[in-house]
One Martini backbone bead per residue (centre of mass of N, CA, C, O) as a GRO file, in nm:
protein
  108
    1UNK     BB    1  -0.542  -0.295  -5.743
    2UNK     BB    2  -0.273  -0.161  -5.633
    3UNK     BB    3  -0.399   0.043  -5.445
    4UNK     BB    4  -0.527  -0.184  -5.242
    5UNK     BB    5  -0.242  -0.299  -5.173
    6UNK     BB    6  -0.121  -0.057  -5.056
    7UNK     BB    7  -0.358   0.011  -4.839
    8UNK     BB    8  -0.269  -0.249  -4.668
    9UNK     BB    9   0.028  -0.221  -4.600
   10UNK     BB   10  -0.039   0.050  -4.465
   11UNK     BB   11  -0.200  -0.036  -4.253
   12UNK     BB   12  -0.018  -0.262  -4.142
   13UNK     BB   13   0.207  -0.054  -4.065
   14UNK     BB   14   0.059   0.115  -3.888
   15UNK     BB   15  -0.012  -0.093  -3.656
   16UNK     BB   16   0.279  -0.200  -3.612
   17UNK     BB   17   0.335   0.105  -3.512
   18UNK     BB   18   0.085   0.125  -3.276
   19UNK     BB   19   0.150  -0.138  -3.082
   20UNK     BB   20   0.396  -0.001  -2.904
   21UNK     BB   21   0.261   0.251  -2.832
   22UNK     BB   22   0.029   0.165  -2.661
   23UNK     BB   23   0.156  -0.028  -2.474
   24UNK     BB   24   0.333   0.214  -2.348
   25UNK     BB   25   0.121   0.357  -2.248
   26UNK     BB   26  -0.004   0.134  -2.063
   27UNK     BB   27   0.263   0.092  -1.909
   28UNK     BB   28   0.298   0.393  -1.806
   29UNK     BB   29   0.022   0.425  -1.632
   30UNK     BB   30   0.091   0.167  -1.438
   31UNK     BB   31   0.345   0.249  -1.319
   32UNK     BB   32   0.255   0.511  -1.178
   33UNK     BB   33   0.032   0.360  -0.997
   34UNK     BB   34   0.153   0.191  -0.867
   35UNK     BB   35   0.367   0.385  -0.731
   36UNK     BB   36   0.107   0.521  -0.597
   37UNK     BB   37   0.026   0.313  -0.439
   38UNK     BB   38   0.250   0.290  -0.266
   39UNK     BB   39   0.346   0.494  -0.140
   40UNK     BB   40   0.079   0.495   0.032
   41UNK     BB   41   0.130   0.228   0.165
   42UNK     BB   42   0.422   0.302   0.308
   43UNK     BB   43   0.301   0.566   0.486
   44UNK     BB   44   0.050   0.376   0.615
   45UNK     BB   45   0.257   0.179   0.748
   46UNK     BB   46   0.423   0.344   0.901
   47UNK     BB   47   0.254   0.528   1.102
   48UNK     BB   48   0.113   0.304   1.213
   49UNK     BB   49   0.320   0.179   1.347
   50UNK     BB   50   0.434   0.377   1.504
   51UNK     BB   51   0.206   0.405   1.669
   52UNK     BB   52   0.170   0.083   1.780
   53UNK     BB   53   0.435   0.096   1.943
   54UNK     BB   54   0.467   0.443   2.102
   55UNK     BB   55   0.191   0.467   2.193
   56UNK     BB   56   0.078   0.195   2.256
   57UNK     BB   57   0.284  -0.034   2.329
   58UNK     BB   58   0.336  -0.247   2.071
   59UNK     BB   59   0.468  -0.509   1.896
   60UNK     BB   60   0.516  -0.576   1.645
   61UNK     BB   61   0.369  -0.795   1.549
   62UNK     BB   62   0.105  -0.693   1.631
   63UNK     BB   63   0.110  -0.481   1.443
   64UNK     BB   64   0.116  -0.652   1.170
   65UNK     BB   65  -0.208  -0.729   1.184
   66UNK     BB   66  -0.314  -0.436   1.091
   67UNK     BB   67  -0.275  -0.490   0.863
   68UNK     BB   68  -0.290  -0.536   0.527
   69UNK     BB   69  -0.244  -0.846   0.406
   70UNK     BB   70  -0.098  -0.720   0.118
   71UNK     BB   71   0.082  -0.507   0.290
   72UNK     BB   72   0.283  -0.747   0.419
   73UNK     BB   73   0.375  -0.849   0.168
   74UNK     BB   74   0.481  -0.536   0.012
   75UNK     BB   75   0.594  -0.450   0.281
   76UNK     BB   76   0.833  -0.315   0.440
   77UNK     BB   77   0.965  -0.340   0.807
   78UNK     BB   78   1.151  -0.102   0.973
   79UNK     BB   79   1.304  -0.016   1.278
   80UNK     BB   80   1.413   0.215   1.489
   81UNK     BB   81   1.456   0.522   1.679
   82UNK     BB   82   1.163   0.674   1.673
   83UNK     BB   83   1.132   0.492   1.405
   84UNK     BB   84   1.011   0.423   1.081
   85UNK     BB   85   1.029   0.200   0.760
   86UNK     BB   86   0.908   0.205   0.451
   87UNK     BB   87   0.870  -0.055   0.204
   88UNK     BB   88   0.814  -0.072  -0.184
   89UNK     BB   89   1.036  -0.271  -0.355
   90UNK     BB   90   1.199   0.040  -0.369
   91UNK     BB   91   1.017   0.257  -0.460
   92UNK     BB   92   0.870   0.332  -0.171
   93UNK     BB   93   0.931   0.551   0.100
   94UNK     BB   94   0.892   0.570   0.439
   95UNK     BB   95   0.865   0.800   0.758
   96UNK     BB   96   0.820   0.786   1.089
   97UNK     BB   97   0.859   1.001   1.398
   98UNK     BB   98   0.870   1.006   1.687
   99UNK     BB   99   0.669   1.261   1.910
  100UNK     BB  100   0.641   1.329   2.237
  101UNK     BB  101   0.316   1.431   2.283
  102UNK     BB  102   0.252   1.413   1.904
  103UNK     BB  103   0.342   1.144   1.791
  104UNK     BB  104   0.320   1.065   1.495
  105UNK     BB  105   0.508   1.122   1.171
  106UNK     BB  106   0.583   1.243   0.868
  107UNK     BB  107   0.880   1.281   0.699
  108UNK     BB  108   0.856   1.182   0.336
   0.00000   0.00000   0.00000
């Protein structure tokens, strides 16, 4: 009976142990992903843009109806001169810059 009873507190202390590591684990991989979505968002946001203004020579407000409903909501969209800069929550950031005959194109 004894040995039955140490069995289930070492079980319970297992688990104890292996749950926030689990979580650990879980979150570190959601926010990987997250991070590489926003990237990826941040990056087709900068061009788009880019190109929407000086190659099309469309207003900003019009260019950013071409984005995707839920990325209008989390990048944030700076213009400069000859050149846009989009970032996602500042976790990922990108620049896109005209150059005349050659169109847009990432910076970083």
């Amino acid at each position: 009976m004894v040995v039955k009873g140490n069995r289930r507190r070492n079980a319970r202390l297992l688990g104890l142990l292996a749950l926030p590591a689990i979580l650990a684990a879980a979150g570190a991989w959601k926010g990987f992903r997250v991070s590489g979505l926003l990237a990826a968002g941040a990056g087709y946001s900068a061009q788009q843009t880019c190109a929407c203004l000086w190659v099309s020579g469309r207003a900003l407000e019009s260019c950013r109806t071409d984005l995707d409903p839920l990325a209008r909501r989390l990048i944030s969209i700076r213009v400069g001169t000859d050149e846009v800069t989009a970032s996602g929550f500042g976790i990922a950031t990108a620049t896109a810059k005209y150059e005349k005959g050659f169109g847009c194109s990432l910076r970083n």
